[in-house]
N, C-alpha and C positions, 0 to 999 in steps of 0.2 A: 504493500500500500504506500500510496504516495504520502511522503512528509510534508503539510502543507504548512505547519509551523517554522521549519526550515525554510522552504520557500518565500513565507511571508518575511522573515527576519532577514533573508539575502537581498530583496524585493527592495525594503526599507534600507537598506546599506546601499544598495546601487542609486537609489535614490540619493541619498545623503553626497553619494560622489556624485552625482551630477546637477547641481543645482539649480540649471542650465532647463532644467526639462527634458530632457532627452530620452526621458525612457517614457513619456508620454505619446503612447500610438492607439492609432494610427496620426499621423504629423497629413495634414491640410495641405495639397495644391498649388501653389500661388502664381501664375503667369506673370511672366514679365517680358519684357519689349526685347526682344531677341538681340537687337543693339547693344543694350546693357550688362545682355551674358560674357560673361568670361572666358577667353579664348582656353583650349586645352593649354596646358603650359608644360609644353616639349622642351628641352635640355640639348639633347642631340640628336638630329634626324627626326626620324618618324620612328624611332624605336626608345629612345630612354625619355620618360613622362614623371614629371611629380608625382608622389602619392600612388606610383605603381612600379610593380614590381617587374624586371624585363626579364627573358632567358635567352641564355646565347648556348646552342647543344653543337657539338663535332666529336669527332672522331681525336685521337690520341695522336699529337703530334703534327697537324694539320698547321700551327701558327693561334689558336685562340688566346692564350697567355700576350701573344706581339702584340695582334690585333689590340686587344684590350689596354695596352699600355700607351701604344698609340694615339686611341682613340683622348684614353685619359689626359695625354700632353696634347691633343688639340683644342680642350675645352679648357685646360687651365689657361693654355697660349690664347684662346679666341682665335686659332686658326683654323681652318678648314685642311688639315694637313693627306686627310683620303676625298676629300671634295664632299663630306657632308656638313651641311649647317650645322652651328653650335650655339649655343647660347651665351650671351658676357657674363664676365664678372663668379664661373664658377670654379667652387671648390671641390674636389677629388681625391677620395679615398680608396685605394687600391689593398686591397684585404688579402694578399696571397697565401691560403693554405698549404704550402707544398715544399714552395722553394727558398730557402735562405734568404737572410738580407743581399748576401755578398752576388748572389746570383742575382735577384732584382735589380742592384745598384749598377749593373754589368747593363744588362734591358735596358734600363730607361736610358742610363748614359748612351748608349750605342743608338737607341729612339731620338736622342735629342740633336746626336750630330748628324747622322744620316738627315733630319728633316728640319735642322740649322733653328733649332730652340735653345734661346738661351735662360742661363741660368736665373736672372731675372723675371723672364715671364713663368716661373714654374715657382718660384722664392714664395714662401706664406699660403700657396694650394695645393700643391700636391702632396698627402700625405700617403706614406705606404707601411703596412707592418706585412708580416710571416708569419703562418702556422707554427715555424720554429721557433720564433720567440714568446709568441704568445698564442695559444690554442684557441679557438672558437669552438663551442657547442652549445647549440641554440635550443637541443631536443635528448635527452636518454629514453631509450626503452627500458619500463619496469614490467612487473607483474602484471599491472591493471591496463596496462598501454603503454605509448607514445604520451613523455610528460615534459611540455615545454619548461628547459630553463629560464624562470623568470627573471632572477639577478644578471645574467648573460644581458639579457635581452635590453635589459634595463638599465644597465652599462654601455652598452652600444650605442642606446637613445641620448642618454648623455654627453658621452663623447660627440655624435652626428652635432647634438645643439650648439654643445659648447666650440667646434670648430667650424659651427656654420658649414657642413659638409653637404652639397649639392649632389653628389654623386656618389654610391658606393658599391662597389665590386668587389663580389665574394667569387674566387675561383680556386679552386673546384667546388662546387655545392657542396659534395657528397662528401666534402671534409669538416662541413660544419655544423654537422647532428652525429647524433650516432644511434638513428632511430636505421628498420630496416628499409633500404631503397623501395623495394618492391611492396612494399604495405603502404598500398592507395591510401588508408586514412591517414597513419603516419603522416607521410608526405604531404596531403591536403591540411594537416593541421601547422605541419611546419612552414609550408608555402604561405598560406593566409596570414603568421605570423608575423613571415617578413614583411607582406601589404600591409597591416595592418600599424606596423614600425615606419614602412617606407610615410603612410599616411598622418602620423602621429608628428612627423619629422621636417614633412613637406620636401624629400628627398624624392630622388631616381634610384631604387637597387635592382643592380644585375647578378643575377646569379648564373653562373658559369659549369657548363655539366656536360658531361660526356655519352657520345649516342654508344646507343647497343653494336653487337657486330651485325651489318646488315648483307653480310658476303657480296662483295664488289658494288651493291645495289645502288645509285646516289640517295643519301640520307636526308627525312626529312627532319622539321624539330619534334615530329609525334614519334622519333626514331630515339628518344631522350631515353637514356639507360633507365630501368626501375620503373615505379609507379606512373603514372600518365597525369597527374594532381598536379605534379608541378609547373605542368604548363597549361593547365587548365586555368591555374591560379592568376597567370603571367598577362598582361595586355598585350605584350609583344613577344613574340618567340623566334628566334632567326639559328639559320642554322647553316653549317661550315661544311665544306665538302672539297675534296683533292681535286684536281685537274685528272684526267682519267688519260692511258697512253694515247687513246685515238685522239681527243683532244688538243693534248700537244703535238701529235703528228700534224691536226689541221691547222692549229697557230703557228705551224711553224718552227717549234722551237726542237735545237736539235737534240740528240740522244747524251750527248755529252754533258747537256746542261742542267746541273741536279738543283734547279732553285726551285722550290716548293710553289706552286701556284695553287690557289684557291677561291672556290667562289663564295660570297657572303647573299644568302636567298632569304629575306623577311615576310616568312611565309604564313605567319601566324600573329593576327592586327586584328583588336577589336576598336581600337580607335581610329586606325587610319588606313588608308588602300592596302593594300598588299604589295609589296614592294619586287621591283626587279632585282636579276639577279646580277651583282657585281662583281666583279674579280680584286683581288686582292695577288699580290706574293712576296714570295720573303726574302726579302736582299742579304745578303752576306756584307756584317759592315764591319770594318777592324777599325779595333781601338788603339790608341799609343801604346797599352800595356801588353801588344801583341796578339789580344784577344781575338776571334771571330764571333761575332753574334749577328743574330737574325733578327732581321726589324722587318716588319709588315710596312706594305708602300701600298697607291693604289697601282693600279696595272689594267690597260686598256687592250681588248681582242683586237691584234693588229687586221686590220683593214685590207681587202685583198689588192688593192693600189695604190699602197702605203710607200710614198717613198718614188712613183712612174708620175708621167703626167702624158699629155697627148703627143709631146713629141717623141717618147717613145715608144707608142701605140703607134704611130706613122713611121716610126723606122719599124716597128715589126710589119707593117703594111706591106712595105717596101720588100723586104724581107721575104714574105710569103707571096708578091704577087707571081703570077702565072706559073709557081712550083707546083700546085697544089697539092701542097701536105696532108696526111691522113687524119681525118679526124678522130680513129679509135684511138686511146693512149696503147692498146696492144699492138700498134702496126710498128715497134723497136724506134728505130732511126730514122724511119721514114713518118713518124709522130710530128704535127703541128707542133706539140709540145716543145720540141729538141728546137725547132727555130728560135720558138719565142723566151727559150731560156739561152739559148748561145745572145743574142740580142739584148737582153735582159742581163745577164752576168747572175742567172738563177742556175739551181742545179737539177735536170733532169729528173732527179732520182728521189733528191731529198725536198724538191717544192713541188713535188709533184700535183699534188692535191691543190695548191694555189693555183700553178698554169692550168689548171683545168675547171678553174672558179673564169679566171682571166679569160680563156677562149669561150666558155659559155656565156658571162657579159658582154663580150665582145661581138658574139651570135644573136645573143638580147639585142641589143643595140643599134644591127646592123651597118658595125665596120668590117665584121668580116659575115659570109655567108657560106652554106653548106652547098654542096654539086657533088653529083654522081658522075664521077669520072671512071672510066675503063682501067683495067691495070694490065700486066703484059700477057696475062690470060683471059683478055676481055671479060672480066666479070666486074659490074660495078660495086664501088666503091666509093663510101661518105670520104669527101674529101674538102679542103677549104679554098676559099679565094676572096680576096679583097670584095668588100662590101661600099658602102660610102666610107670615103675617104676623109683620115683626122684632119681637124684645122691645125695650120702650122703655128 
């Protein structure tokens, strides 16, 4: 049987803490002049929002840790350092459960030179601690359940006021409870926790979490290791994914070149559109102390005439008129292709997939056009020849 004397006595204490009225429901309607509403009040992009809580999920090793450090020295700077909008005048807390100071202080230093921040626009905002020196748990499992640490929590809130912190970045999530991942309620009680802190704080927190394996598959943020709560919790959920090998065969980039590329896709928006997917990759930046580290930059899908302009679409003109070269890429040496890369100073082999982006626009276009020419066995054969000719 329900205890209604306990009920009544809790009833009256919640009362007592809100003086406010606030536990008076159902709370009245009141329309007002759509003018005088309040814009959402976005921090970074269309993903980090006051008073809510964001998820960023990837894969192990991808750059999430760069990205995030990044992202943090563009809003303390007010720069646009990967091309998203930022808000002024904010402060930044980078929470790392994982890695040492000495490894972070390596990060941000190697973030700052690579994208020419200096120590001044970063002086009195960016603050950073470690799992290592100091623990975060925000949640233990007991007997009876999942039981938020209050004192944790309540320390946190402190801290965010007392440093005026606009931003806060927990990374990895999964380092900062010790409730079970995969126990939906767990997790929906932890999540709601941090909104409910983010809201108390008038802060942005990102919680930072790792996808499950999804064997080669591109991941999405519903791919979040554990329980599904936590991004149910989240207004925004964006999620990290590798350059895949066919990928970098069609960008171009060669076998030799082991720099990490990745895409950032903000595929889960209850406030704002759903976002395109961007690319990101990770530069190798050395430091005076000899170091290598990797910083997250943006990085644009090069263009298949990146670099050509019409005057050398008119020496390929030139080039191809009245040879007519084979239009399959299978016909070896006698390939349109092999012209347009001797001309070009491309490589047959290794651009392959672009001259063949090239000669299809070019067939779009109508500079060059396809004809059934005869070969020495009289059988016809897709071959090309000058179509209208480029302007010099």
């Amino acid at each position: 049987m329900r205890d209604f004397t306990a009920m009544a006595v809790q009833l009256d204490q919640h009362r007592a803490e809100h003086p406010t009225g606030a536990d008076r429901l159902p709370t009245l309607f009141i329309w007002q002049d759509p003018n005088s509403l309040p814009r959402r009040p976005w921090v970074y992009g269309r993903h980090l929002l006051r008073k809510q809580v964001a998820v960023t999920v990837a894969p192990g090793g991808v750059g999430k840790s760069s990205l995030t450090i990044v992202e943090g020295l563009a809003m303390v700077s007010e720069r646009e350092l990967l091309g998203e909008w930022t808000a002024k005048g904010l402060n930044v807390w980078l929470y790392n459960l994982e890695d040492p100071r000495d490894e972070m202080n390596l990060r941000i230093t190697a973030a700052m030179q690579h994208h020419d921040v200096q120590p001044d626009e970063v002086e009195g905002r960016l603050f950073v601690d470690t799992g290592r020196e100091r623990e975060l748990c925000t949640a233990v499992q007991s007997r009876e359940g999942v039981v938020i640490v209050k004192p944790a929590i309540e320390a946190l809130a402190r801290e965010i006021n007392d440093r005026r912190i606009d931003v806060m970045v927990v990374d990895p999530f999964v380092s900062s409870h010790q409730a079970g991942e995969n126990d939906n309620v767990a997790i929906d009680l932890i999540a709601k926790e941090w909104a409910r802190l983010a809201d108390r704080c008038n802060c942005a927190i990102e919680l930072v979490h790792h996808t499950r394996k999804t064997n080669g598959v591109e991941a999405t943020s519903e791919d979040s290791r554990g329980g599904s709560a936590l991004l149910a919790a989240a207004r925004s959920g964006r999620v990290l994914n590798r350059m895949t090998a066919d990928e970098r065969e069609q960008a171009g980039i060669q076998p030799d070149d082991l720099t990490t590329y990745f895409t950032v896709t903000r595929d889960k928006s209850n406030l704002a559109p759903v976002g395109k997917r961007t690319w990101r990759r990770v530069a190798s930046v050395e430091l005076a102390n000899g170091e290598s580290v990797g910083v997250a930059e943006a990085w644009e899908w090069p263009d298949t005439f990146d670099g050509f302009t019409s005057k050398d679409l008119l020496a390929v003109q030139h080039a191809i008129e009245g040879k007519h070269p084979r239009y399959s890429d299978q016909a070896g040496k006698d390939w349109a292709g092999v012209i347009v890369a001797d001309v070009l100073g491309l490589d047959a082999g290794k651009d392959k997939r672009r001259i063949k982006k090239m000669i299809e626009a070019w067939l779009h276009s109508g500079a060059l056009i396809k004809l059934q020419v005869n070969d020495e066995t009289r059988r016809p054969r897709p071959c090309l020849e000058v179509g209208e000719w480029a302007s010099e």
